[in-house]
KOLGU-4560 file (N, C-alpha, C; in nm, 3 decimals, padded with zeros to 5 digits):
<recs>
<n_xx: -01.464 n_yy: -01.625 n_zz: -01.252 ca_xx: -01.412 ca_yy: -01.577 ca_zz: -01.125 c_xx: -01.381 c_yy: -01.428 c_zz: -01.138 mol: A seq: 1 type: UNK>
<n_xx: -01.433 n_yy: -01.317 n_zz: -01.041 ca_xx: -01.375 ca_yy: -01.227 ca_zz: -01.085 c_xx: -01.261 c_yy: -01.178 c_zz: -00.992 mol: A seq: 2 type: UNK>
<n_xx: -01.203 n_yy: -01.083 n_zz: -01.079 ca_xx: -01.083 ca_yy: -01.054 ca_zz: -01.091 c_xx: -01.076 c_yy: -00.884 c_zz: -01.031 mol: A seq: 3 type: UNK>
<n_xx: -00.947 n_yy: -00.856 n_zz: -01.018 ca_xx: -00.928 ca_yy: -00.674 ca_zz: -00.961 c_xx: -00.837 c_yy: -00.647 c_zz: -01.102 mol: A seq: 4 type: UNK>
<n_xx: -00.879 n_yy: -00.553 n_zz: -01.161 ca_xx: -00.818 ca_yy: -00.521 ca_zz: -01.282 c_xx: -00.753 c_yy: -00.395 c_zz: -01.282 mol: A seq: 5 type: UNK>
<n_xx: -00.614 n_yy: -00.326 n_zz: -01.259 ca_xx: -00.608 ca_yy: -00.266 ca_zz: -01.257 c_xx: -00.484 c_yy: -00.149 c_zz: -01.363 mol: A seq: 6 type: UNK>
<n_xx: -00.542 n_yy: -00.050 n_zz: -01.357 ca_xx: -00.420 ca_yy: 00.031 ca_zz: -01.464 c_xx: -00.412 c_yy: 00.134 c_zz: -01.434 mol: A seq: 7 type: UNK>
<n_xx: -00.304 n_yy: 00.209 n_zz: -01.507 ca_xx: -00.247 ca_yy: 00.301 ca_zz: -01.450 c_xx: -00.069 c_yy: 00.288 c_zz: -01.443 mol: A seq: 8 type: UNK>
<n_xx: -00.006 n_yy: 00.380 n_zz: -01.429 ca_xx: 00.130 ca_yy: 00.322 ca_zz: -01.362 c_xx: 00.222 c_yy: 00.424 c_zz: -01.458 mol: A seq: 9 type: UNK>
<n_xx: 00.355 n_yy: 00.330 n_zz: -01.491 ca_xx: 00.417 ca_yy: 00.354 ca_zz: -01.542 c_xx: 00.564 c_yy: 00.421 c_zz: -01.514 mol: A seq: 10 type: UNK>
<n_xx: 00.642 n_yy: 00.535 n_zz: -01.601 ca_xx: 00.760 ca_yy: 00.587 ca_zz: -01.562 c_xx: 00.753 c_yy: 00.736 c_zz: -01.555 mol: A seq: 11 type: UNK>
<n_xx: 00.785 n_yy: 00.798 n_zz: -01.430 ca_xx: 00.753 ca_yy: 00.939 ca_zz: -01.413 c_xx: 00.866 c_yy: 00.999 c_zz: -01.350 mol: A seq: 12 type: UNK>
<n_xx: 00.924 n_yy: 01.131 n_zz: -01.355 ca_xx: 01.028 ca_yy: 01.204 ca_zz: -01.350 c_xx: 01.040 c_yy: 01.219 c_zz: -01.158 mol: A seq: 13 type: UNK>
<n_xx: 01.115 n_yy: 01.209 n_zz: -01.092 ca_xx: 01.078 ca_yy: 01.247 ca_zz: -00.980 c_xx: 00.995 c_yy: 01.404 c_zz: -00.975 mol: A seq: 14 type: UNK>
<n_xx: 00.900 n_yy: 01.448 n_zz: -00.829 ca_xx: 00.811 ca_yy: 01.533 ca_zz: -00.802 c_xx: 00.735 c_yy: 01.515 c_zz: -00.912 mol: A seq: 15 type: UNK>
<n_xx: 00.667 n_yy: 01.380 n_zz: -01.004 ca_xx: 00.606 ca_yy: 01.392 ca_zz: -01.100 c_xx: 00.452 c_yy: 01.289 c_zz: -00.989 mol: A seq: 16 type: UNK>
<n_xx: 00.342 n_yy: 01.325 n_zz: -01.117 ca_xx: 00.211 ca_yy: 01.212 ca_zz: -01.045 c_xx: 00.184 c_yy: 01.138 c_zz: -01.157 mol: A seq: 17 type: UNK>
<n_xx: 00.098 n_yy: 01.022 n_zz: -01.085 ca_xx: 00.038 ca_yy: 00.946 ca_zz: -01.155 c_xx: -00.034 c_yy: 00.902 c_zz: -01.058 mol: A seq: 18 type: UNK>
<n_xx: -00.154 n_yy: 00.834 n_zz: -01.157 ca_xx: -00.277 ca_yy: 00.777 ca_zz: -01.111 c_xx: -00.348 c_yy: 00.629 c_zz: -01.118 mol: A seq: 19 type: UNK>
<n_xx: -00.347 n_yy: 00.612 n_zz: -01.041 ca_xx: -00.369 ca_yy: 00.397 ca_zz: -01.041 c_xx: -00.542 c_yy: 00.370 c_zz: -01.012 mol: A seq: 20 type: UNK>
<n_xx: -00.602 n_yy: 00.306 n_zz: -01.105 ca_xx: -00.694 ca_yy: 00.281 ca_zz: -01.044 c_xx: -00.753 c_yy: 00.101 c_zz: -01.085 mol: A seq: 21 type: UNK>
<n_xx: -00.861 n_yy: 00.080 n_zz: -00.989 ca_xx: -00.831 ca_yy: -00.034 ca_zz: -00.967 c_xx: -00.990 c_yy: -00.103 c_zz: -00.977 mol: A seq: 22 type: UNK>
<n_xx: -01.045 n_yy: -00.172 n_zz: -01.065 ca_xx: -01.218 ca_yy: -00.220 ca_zz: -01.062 c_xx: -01.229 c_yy: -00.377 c_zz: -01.046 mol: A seq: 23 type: UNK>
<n_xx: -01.325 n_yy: -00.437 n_zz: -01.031 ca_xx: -01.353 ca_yy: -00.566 ca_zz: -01.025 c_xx: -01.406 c_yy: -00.571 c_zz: -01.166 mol: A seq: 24 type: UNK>
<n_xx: -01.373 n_yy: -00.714 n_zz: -01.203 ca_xx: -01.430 ca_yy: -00.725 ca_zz: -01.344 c_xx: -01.548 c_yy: -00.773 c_zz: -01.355 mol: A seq: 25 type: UNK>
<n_xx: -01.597 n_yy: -00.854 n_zz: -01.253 ca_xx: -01.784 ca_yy: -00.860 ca_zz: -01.183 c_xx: -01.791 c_yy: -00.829 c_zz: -01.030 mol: A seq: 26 type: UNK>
<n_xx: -01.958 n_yy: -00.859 n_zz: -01.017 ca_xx: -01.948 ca_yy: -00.807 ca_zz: -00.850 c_xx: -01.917 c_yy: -00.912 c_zz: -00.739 mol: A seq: 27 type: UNK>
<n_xx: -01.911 n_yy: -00.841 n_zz: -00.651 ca_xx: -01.852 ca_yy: -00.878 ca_zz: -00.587 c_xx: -01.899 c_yy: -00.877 c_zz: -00.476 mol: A seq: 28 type: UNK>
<n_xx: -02.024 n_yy: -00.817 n_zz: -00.447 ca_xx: -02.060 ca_yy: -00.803 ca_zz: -00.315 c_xx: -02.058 c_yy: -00.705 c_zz: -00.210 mol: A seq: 29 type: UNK>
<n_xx: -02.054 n_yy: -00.721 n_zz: -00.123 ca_xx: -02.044 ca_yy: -00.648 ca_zz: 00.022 c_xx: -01.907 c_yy: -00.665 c_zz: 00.057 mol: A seq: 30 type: UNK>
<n_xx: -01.838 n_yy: -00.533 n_zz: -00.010 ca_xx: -01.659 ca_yy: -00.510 ca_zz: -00.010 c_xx: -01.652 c_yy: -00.433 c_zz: 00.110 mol: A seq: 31 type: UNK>
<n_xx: -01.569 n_yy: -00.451 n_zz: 00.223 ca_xx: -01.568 ca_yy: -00.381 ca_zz: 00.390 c_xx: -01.400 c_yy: -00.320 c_zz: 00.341 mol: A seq: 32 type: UNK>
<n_xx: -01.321 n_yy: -00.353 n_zz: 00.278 ca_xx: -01.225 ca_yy: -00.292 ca_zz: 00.297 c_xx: -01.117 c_yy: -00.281 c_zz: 00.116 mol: A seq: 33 type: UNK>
<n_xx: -01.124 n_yy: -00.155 n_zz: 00.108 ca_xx: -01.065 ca_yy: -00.148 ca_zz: -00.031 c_xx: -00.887 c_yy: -00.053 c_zz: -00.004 mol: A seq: 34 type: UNK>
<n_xx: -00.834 n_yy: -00.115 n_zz: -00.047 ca_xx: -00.636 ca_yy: -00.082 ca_zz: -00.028 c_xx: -00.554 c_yy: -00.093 c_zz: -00.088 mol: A seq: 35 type: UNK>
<n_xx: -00.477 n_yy: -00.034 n_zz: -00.109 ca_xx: -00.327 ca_yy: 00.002 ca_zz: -00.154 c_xx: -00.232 c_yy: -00.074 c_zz: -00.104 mol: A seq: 36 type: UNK>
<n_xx: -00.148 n_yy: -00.155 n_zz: -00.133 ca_xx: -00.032 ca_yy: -00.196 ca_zz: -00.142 c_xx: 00.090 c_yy: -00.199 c_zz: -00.188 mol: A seq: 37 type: UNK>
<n_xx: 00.188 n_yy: -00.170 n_zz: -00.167 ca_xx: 00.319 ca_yy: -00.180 ca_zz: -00.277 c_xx: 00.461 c_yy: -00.304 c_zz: -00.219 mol: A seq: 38 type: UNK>
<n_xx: 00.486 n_yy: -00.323 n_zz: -00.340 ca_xx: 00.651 ca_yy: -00.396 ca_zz: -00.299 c_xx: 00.747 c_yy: -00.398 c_zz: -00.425 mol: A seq: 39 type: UNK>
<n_xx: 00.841 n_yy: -00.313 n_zz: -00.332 ca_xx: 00.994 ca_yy: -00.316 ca_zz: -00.401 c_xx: 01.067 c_yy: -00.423 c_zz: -00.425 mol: A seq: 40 type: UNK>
<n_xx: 01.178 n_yy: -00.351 n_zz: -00.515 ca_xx: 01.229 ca_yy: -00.522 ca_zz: -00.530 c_xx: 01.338 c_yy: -00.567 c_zz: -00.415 mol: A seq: 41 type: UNK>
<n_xx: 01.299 n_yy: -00.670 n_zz: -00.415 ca_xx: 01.383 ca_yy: -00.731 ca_zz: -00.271 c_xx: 01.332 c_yy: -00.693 c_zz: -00.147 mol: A seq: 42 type: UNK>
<n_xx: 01.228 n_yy: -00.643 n_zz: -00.153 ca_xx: 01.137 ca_yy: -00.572 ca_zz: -00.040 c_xx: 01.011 c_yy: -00.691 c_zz: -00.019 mol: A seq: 43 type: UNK>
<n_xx: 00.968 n_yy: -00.651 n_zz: 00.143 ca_xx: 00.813 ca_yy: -00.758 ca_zz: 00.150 c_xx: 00.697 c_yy: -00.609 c_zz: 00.115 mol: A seq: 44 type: UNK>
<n_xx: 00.620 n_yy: -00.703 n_zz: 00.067 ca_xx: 00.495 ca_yy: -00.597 ca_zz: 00.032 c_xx: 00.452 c_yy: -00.519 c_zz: 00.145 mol: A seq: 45 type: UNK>
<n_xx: 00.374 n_yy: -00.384 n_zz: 00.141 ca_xx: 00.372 ca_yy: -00.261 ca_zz: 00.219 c_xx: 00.265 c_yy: -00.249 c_zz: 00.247 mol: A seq: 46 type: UNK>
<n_xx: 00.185 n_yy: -00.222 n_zz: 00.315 ca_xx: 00.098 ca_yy: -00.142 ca_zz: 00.309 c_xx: 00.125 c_yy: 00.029 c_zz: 00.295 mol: A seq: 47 type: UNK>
<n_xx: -00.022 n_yy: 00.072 n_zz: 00.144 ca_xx: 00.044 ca_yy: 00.212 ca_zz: 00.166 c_xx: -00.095 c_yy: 00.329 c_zz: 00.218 mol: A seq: 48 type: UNK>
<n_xx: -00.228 n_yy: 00.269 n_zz: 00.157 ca_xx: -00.375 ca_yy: 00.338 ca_zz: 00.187 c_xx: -00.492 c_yy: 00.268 c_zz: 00.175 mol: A seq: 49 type: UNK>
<n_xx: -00.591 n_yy: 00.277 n_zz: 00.256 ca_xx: -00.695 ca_yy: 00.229 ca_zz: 00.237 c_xx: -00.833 c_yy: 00.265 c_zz: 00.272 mol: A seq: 50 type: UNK>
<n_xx: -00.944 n_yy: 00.251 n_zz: 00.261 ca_xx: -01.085 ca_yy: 00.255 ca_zz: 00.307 c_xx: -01.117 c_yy: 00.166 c_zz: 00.379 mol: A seq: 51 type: UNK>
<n_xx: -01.164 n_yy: 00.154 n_zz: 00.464 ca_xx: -01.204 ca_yy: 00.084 ca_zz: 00.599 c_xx: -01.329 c_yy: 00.029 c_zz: 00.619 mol: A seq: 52 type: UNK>
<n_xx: -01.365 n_yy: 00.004 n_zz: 00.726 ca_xx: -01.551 ca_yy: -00.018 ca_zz: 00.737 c_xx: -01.587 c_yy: 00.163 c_zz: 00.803 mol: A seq: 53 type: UNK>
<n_xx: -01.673 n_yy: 00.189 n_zz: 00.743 ca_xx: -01.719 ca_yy: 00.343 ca_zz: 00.783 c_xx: -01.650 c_yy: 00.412 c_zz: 00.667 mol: A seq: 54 type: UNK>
<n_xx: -01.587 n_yy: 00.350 n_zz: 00.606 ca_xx: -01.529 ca_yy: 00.498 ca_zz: 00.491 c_xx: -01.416 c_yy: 00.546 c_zz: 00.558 mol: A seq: 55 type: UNK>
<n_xx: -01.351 n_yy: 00.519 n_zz: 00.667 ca_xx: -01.246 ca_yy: 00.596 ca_zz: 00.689 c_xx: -01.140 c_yy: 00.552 c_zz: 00.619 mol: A seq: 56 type: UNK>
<n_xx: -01.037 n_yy: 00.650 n_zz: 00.598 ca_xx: -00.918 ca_yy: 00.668 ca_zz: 00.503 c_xx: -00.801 c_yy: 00.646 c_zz: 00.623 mol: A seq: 57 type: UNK>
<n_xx: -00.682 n_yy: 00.571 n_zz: 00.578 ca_xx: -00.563 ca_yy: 00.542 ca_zz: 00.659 c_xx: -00.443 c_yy: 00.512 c_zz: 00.537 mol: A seq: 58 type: UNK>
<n_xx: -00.338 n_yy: 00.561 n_zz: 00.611 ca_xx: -00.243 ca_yy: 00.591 ca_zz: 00.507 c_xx: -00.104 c_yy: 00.567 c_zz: 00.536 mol: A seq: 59 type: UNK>
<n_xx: -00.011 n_yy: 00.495 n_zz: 00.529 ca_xx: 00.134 ca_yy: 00.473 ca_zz: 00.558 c_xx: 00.161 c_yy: 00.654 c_zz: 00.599 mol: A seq: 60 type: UNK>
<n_xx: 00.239 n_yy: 00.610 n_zz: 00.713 ca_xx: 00.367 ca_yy: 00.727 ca_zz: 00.765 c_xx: 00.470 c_yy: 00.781 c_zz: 00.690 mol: A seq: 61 type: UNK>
<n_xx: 00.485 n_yy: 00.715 n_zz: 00.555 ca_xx: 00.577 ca_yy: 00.759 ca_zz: 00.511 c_xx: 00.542 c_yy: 00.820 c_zz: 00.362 mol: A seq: 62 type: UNK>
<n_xx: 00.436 n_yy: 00.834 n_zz: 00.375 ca_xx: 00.371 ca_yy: 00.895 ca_zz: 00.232 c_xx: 00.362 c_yy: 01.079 c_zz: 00.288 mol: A seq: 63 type: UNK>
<n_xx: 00.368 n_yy: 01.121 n_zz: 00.434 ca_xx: 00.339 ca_yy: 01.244 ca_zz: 00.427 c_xx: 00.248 c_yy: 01.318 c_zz: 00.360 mol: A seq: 64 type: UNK>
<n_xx: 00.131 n_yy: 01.285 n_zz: 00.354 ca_xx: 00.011 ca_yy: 01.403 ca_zz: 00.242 c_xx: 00.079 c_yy: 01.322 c_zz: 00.129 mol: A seq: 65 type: UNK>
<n_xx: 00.129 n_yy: 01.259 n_zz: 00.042 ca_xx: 00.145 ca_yy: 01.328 ca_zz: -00.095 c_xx: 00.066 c_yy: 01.238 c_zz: -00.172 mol: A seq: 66 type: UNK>
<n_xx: 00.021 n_yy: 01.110 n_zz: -00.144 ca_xx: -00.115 ca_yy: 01.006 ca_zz: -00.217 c_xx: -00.228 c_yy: 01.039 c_zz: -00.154 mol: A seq: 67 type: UNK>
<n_xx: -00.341 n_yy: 01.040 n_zz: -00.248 ca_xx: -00.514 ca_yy: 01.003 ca_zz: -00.145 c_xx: -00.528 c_yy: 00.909 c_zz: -00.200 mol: A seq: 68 type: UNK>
<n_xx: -00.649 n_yy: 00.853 n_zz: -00.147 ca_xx: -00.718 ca_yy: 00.678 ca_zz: -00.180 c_xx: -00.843 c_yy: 00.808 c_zz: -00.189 mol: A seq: 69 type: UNK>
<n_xx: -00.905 n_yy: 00.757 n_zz: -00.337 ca_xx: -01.029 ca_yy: 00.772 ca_zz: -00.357 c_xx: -01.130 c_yy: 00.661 c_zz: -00.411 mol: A seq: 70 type: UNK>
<n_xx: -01.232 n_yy: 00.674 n_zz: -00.437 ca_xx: -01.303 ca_yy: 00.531 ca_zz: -00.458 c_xx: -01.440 c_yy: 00.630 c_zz: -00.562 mol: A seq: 71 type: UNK>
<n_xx: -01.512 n_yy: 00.505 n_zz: -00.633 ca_xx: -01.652 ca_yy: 00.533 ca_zz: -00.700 c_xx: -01.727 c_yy: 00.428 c_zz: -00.637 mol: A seq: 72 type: UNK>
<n_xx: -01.808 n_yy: 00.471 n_zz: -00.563 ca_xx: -01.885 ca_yy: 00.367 ca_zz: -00.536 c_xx: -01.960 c_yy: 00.284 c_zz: -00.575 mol: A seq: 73 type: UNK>
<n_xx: -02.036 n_yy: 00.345 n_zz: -00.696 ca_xx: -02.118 ca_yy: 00.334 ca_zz: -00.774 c_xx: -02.056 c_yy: 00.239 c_zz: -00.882 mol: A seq: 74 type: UNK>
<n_xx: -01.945 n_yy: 00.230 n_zz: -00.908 ca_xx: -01.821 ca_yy: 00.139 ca_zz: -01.008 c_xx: -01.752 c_yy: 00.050 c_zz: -00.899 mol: A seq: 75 type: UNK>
<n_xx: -01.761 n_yy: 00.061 n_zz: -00.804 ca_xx: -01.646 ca_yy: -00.048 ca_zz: -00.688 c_xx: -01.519 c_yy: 00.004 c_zz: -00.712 mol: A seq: 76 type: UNK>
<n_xx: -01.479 n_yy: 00.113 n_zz: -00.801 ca_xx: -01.360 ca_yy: 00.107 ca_zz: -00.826 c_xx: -01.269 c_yy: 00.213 c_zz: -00.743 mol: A seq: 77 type: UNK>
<n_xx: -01.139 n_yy: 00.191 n_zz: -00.708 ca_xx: -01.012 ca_yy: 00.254 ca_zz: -00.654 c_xx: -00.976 c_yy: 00.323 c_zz: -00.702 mol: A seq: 78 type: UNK>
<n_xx: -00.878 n_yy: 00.412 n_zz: -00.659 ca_xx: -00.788 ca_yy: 00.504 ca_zz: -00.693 c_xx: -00.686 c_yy: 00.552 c_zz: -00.595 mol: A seq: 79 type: UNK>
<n_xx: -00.555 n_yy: 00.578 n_zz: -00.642 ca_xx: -00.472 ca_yy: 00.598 ca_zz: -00.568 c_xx: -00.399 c_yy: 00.702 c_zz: -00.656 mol: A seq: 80 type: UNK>
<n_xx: -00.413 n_yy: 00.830 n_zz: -00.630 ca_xx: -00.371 ca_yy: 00.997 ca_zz: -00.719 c_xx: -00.210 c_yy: 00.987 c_zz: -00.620 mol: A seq: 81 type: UNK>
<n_xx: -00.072 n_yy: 00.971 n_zz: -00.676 ca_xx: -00.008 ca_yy: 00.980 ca_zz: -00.632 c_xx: 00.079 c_yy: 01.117 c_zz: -00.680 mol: A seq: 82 type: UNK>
<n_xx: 00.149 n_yy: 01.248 n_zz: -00.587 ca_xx: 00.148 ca_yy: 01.330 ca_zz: -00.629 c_xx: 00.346 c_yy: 01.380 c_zz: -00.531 mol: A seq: 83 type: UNK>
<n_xx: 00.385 n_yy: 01.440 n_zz: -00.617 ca_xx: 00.586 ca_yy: 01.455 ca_zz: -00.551 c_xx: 00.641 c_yy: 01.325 c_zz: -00.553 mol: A seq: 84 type: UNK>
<n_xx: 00.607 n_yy: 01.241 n_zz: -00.638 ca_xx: 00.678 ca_yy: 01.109 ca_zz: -00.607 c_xx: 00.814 c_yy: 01.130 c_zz: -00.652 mol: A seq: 85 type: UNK>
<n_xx: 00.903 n_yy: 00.972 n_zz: -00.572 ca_xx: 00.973 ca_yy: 00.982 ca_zz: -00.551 c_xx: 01.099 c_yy: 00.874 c_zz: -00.611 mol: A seq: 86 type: UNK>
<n_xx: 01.238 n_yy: 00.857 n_zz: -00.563 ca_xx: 01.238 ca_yy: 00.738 ca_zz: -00.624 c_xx: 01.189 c_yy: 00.607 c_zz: -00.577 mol: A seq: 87 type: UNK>
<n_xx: 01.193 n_yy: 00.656 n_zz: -00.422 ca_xx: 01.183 ca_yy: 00.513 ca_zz: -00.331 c_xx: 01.054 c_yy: 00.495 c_zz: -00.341 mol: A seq: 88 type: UNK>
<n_xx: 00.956 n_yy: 00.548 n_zz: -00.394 ca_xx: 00.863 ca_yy: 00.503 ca_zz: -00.425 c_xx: 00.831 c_yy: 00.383 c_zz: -00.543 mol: A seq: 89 type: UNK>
<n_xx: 00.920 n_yy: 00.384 n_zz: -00.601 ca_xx: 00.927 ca_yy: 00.251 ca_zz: -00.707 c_xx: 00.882 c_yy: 00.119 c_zz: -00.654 mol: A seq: 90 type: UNK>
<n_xx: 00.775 n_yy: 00.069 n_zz: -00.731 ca_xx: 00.759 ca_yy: -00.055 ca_zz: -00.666 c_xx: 00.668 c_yy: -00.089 c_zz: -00.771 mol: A seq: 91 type: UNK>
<n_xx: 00.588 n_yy: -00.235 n_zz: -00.686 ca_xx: 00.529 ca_yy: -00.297 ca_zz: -00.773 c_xx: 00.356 c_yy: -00.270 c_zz: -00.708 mol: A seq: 92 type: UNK>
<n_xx: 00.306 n_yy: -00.214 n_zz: -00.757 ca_xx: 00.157 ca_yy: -00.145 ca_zz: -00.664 c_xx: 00.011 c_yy: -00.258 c_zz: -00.690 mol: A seq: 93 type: UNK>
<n_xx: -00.029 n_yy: -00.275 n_zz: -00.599 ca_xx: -00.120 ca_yy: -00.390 ca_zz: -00.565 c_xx: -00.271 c_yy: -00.330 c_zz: -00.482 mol: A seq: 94 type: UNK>
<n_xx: -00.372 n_yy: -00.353 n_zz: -00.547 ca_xx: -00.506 ca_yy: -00.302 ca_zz: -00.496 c_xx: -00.536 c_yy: -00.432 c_zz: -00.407 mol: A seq: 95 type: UNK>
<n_xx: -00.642 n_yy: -00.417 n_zz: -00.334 ca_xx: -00.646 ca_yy: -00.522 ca_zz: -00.246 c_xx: -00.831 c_yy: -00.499 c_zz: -00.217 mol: A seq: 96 type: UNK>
<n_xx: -00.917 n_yy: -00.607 n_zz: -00.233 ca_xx: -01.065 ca_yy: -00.580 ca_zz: -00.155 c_xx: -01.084 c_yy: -00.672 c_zz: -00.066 mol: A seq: 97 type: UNK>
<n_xx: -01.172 n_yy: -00.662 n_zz: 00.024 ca_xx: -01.201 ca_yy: -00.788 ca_zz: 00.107 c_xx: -01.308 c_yy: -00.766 c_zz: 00.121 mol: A seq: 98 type: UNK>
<n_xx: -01.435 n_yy: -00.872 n_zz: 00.075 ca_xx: -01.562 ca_yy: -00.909 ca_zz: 00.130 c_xx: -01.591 c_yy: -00.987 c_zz: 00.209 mol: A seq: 99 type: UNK>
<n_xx: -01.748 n_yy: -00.935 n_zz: 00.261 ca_xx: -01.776 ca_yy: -01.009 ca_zz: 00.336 c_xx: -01.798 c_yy: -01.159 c_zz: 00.311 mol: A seq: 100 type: UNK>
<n_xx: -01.793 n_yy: -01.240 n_zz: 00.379 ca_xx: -01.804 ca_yy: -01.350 ca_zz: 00.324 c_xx: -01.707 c_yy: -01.489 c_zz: 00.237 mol: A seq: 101 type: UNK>
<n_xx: -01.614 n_yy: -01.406 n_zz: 00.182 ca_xx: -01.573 ca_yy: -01.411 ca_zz: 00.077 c_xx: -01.445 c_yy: -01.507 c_zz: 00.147 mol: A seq: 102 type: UNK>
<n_xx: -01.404 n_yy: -01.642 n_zz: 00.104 ca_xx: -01.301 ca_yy: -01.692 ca_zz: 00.169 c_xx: -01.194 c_yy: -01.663 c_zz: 00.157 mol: A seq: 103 type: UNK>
<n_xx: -01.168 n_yy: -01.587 n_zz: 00.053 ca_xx: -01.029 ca_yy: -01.509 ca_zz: 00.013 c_xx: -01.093 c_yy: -01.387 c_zz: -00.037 mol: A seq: 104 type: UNK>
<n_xx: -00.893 n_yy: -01.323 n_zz: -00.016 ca_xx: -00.920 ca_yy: -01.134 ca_zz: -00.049 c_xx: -00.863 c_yy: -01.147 c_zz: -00.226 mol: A seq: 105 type: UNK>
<n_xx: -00.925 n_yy: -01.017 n_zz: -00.256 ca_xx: -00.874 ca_yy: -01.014 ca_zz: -00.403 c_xx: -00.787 c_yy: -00.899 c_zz: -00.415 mol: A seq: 106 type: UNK>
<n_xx: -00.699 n_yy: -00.990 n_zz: -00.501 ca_xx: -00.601 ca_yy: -00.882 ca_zz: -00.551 c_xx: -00.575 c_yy: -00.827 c_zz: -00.709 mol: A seq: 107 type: UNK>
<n_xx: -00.524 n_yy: -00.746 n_zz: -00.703 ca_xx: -00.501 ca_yy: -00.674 ca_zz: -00.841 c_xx: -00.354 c_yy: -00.793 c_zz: -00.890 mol: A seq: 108 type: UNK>
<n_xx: -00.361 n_yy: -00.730 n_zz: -01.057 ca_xx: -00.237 ca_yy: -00.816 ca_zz: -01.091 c_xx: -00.120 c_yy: -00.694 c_zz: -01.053 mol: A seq: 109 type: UNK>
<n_xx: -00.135 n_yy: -00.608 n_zz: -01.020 ca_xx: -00.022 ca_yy: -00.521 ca_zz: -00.974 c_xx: 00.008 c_yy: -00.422 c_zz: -01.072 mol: A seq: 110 type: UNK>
<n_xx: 00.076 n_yy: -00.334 n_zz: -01.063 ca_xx: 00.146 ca_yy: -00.212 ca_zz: -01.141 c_xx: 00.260 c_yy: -00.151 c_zz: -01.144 mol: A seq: 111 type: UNK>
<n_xx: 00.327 n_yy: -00.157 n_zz: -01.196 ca_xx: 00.467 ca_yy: -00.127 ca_zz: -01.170 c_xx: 00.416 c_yy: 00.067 c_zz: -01.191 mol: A seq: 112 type: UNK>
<n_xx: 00.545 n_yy: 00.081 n_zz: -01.104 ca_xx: 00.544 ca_yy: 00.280 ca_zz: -01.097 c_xx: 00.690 c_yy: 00.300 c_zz: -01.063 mol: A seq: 113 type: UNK>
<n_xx: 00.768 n_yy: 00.300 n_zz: -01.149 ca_xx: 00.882 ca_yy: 00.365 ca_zz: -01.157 c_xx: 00.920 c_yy: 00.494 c_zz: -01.180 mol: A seq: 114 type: UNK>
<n_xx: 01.028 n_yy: 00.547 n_zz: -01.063 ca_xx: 01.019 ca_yy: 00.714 ca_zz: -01.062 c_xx: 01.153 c_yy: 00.712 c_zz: -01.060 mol: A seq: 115 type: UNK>
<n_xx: 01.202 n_yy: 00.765 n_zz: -01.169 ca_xx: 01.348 ca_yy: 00.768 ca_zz: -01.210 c_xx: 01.364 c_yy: 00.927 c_zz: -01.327 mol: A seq: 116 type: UNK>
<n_xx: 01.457 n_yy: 01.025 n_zz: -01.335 ca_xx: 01.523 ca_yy: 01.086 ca_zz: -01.377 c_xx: 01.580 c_yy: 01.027 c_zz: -01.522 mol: A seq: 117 type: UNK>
</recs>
């Protein structure tokens, strides 16, 4: 079965970056929508960026510029360059694909990104 594998993460100073990225471990097909997710603790999961059908890019209101969603096409794989983070940005970060076809969406096992001083 494959899987969304993803790494990256970790503990960063506030106004610090880091970089998440996110691959299938086989294919997968005709993927229409590749995304970003996060959830805090005691929080419901977020939406934070994603790729669409057409390639368009969409992005939570509360990120202001400071993440892009980039992708390899050629690899299926994600990326999420997060850059001024913050604390409230702490969470538990979750890639997300959806194919066509496909009776369920796949998810990453998640990433923790803690931004603490």
């Amino acid at each position: 079965q494959v899987q969304l594998v993803q790494s990256g993460g970790g503990l960063v100073q506030p106004g610090g970056s880091l970089t998440l990225s996110c691959r299938p471990s086989g294919s997968l097909g005709n993927i229409y929508f590749m995304g970003w997710y996060r959830q805090a603790l005691g929080r419901e999961r977020e939406f934070v960026a994603s790729f669409g059908k057409g390639g368009n890019q969409f992005y939570a209101d509360f990120l202001e510029g400071r993440f892009l969603i980039s992708r390899d096409n050629a690899e299926n794989t994600l990326y999420l360059q997060m850059d001024n983070l913050m604390p409230e940005d702490t969470a538990v970060y979750y890639c997300n694909f959806k194919v066509v076809g496909a009776p369920y969406e796949f998810w990453g096992q998640g990433t923790q990104v803690t931004v603490s001083s």
